[in-house]
Each structure stands twice: as C-alpha cells, then as structure tokens.
N, C-alpha and C positions, 0 to 999 in steps of 0.2 A: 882636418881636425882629428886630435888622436880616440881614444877610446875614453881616456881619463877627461877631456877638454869636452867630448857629447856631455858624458857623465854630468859634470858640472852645469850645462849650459839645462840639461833634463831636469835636475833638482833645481834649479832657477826659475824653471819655466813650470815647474808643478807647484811653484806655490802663487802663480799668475793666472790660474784657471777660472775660469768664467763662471761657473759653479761647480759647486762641490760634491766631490765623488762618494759614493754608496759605502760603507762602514766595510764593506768585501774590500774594496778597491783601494781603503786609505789603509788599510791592514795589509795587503800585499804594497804598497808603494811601502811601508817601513818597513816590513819582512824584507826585503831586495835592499832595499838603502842597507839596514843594518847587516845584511847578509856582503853587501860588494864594501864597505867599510869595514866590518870590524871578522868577517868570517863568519866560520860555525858557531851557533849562541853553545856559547859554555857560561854563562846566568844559572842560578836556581830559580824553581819556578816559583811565583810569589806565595813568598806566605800566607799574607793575607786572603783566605778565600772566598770574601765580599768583593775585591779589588778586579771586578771581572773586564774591566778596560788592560790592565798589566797583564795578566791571565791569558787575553786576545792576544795580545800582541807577543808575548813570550811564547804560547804557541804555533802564532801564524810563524814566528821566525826560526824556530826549532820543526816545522816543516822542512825548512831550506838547508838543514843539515846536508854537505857534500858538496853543493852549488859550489863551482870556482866563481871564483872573483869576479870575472872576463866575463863570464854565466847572467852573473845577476845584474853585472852595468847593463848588460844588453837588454833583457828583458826587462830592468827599469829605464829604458831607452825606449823602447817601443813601448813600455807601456803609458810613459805622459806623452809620444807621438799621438799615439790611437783618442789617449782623453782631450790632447790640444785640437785635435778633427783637421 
C-alpha cells in the first residue's frame, strides 16, 4: 500500500473512532489533513474575531507552514494509528 492508499485508509478510519479525541487532537488531525491536501495555508485569517473555532483552526494550520506533503501524510498516519490503539 502506497503512501497516498495509507492516507486514505487514516482519514477513513479517523472518522470510525471509538471516542472522540480532545479539541488539541481534532485541531492537529485538520492541521495535517489540510496541510498533506491542499499545502501551506495561504487563507486570510478570519475576520470575524468572535469566530474563535475558524481562528483555531487557521492557526493550528498556519503552524504547519513548510511541512512537505510526504511530512504531514505520515504524521496524520500515525497519528489515527496512536488514537485507533
């Protein structure tokens, strides 16, 4: 199975979790998705500055500025590895 085929089968199997992971852990699982999908966030950051869900999440992913692609499959590989137990 290649890198792209784990990828998919990780996002499959992170929305089959037994319970649900801490507001840190579902912020880095989007951070890495959005980061091995779509790259560096080039987003503005939300306008809105009540919107602190957007806010989270546009920062946790603007952390991962740099990450290759290869980077963030893996580490969102092992990381619903680590949450599946």
């Amino acid at each position: 199975m290649n890198l792209q085929e784990q990828f998919e089968a990780a996002v499959a199997n992170s929305k089959t979790l037994t319970e649900k992971p801490s507001n840190e852990i579902l912020l880095k699982l989007y951070s890495l998705y959005k980061q091995a999908t779509q790259g560096d966030n080039t987003e503005a950051a939300p306008s809105n500055p009540f919107d602190f869900v957007a806010k989270a999440k546009h920062d946790a992913w603007e952390k991962l500025k740099g990450i290759t692609k290869e980077s963030a499959i893996q580490q969102y590989i092992d990381l619903v590895q680590q949450l599946k137990g």
